[in-house]
C-alpha positions as CSV (number, residue, x, y, z in Angstrom):
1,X,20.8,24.6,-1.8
2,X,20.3,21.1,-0.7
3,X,23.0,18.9,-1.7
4,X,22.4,16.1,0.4
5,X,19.6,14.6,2.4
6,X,19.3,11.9,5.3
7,X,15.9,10.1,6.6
8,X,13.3,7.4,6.9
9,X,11.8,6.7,3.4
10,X,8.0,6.8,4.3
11,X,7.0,6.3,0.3
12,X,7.3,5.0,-2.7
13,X,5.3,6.2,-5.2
14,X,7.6,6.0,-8.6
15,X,8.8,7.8,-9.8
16,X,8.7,10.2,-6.2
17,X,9.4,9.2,-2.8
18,X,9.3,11.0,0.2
19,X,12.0,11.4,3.0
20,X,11.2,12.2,6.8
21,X,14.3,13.9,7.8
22,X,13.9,15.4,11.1
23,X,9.9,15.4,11.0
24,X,9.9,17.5,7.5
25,X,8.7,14.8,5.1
26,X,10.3,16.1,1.6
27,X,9.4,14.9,-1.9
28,X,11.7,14.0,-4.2
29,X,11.9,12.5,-7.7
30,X,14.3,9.9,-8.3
31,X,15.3,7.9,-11.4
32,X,14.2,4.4,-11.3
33,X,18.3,3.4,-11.3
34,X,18.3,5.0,-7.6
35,X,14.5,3.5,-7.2
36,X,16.0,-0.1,-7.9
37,X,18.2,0.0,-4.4
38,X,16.0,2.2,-2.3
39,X,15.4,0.5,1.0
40,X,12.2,-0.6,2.6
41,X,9.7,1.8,3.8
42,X,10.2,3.5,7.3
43,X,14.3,2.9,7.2
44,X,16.8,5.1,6.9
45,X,18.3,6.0,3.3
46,X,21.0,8.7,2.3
47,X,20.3,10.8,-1.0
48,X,22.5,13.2,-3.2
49,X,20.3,16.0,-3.9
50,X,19.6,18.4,-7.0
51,X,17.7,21.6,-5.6
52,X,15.6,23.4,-8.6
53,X,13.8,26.5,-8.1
54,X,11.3,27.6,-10.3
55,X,8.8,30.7,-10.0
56,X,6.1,28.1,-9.3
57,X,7.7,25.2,-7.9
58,X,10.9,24.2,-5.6
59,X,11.7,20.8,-6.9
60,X,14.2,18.2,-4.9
61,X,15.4,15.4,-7.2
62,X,17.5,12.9,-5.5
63,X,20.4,10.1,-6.3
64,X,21.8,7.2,-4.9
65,X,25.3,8.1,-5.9
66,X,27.2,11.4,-7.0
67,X,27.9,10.0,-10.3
68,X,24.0,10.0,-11.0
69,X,24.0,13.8,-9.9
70,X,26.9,14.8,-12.1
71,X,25.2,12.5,-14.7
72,X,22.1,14.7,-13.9
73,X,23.4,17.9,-14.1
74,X,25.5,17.3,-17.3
75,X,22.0,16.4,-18.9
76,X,20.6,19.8,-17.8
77,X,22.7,22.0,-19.1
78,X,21.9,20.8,-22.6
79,X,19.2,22.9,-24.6
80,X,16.0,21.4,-24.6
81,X,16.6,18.5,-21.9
82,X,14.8,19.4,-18.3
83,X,14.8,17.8,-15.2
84,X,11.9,15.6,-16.6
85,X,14.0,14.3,-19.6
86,X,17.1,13.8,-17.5
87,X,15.7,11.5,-15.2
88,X,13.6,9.0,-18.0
89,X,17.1,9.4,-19.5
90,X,18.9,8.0,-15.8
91,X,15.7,5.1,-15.5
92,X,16.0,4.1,-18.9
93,X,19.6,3.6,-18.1
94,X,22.2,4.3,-15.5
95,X,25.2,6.5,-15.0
96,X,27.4,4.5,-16.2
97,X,25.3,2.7,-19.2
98,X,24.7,6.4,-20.4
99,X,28.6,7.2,-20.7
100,X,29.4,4.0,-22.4
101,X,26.5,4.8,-24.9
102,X,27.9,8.4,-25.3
103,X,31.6,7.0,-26.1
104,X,30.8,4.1,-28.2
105,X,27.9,7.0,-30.1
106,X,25.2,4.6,-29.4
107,X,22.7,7.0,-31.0
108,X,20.1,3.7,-31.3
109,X,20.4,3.2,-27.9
110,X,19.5,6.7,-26.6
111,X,17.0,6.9,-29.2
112,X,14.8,4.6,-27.4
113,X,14.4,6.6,-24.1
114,X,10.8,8.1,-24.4
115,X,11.4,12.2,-25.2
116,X,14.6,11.4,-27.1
117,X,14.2,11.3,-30.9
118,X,17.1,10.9,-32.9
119,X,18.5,14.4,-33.2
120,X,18.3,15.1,-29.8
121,X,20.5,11.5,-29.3
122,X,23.0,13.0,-31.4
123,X,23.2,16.2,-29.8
124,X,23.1,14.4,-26.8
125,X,26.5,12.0,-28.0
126,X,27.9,15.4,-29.2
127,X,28.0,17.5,-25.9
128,X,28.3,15.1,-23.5
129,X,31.1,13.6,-25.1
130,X,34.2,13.2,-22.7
131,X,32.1,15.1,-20.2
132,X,30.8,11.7,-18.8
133,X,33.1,9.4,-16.5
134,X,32.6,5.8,-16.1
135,X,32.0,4.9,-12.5
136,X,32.0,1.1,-12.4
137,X,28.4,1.7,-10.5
138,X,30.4,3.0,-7.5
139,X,28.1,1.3,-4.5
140,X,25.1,3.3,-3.3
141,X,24.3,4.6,-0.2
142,X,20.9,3.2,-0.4
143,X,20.6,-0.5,-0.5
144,X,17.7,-3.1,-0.5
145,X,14.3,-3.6,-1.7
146,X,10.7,-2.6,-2.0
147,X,8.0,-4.3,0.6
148,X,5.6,-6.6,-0.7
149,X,2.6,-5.0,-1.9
150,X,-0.6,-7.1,-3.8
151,X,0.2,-8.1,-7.5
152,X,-2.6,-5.9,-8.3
153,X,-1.3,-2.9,-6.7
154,X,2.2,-3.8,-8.2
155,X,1.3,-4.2,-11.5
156,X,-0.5,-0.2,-10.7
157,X,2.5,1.4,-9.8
158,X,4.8,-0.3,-12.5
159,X,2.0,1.3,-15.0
160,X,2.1,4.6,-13.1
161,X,5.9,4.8,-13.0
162,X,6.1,3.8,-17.1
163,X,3.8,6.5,-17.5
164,X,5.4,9.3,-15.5
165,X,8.5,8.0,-17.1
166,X,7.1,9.4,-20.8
167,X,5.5,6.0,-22.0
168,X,1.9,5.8,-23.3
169,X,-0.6,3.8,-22.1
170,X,-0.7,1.2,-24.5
171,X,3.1,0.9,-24.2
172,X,2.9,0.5,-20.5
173,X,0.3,-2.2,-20.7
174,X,2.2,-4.2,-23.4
175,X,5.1,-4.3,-21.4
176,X,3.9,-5.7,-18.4
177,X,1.5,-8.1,-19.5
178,X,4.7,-10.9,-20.3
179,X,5.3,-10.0,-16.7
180,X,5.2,-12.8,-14.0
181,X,2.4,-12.5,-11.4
182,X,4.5,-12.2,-8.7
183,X,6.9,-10.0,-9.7
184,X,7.8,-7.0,-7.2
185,X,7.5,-3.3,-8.5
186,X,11.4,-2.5,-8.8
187,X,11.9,-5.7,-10.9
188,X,8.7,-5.1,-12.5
189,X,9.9,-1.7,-13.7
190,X,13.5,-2.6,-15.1
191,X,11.7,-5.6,-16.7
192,X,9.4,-3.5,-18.2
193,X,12.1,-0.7,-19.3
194,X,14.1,-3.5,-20.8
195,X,11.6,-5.1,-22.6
196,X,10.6,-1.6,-23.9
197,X,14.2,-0.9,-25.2
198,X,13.8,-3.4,-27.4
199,X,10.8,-2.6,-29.0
């Protein structure tokens, strides 16, 4: 099992990266939370790792802190809610937004992650409860920003990471056309997540 993994981030593609640790370049799916403080390409970044193997796939998802694992694997467990679920669940909000909503039974909230109808937010508030702990968004181990790409090519990969993330197209495209031109692809995406959760 990997548990943890150390490299140069050679890309950013959201919502999957990919890691050169010791020459083996390994790809690995992150929640946009952890894609927010990812640092710029070709430096070094430290991940907490979530191994899955499947009879047609090994799959490496990573986090930017052990709460987001936990967070992760809590989310897993549940019937129904794969690795694909867990993470739009940990990009549409983080660790600890997600154990606040649990505790307060914010079933509108979780209601508005795409894949998460309303009974599946209540089973979510009902077996998760008091299994979540509140981090205070204990500091990552990866910190900085994305590099400056063309707005076109920005505007691309906040529509590509929407749609990996469960949106549709024409949900993708209304949320980033109130987006500024020059906004950079992290900030385009929690923009575009935000104004999303209030739709």
């Amino acid at each position: 099992m990997i548990g943890r993994i150390t490299g140069a981030l050679i890309e950013k593609q959201p919502p999957q990266i990919v890691v050169d640790a010791n020459g083996v370049g390994y790809e690995i799916d992150v929640p946009m939370s952890t894609f927010y403080v990812l640092p710029h390409l070709n430096e070094k970044v430290t991940l907490y790792t979530h191994h899955v193997v499947r009879e047609d796939a090994h799959l490496l998802f990573g986090f930017a802190t052990r709460a987001e694992r936990e967070t992760f694997r809590q989310l897993t467990k549940i019937s129904g809610i794969g690795p694909k679920i867990a993470l739009a669940i940990l990009s549409g909000m983080n660790a600890d937004e997600l154990a606040l909503a649990i505790a307060g039974e914010d079933v509108a909230r979780l209601s508005k992650i795409p894949g998460i109808g309303k009974k599946t937010a209540e089973r979510l508030v009902l077996e998760l409860r008091g299994k979540l702990s509140f981090d205070g968004g204990g500091a990552p181990l990866a910190a900085g920003s994305a590099l400056p790409a063309s707005p076109a090519s920005e505007r691309s990969d906040i529509i590509n990471a929407l749609l990996a993330l469960g949106y549709n197209d024409r949900e993708a495209a209304a949320a980033i056309k109130p987006l500024p031109a020059d906004v950079g692809v992290s900030e385009g995406i929690r923009l575009a997540l935000k104004s999303l959760a209030k739709s």
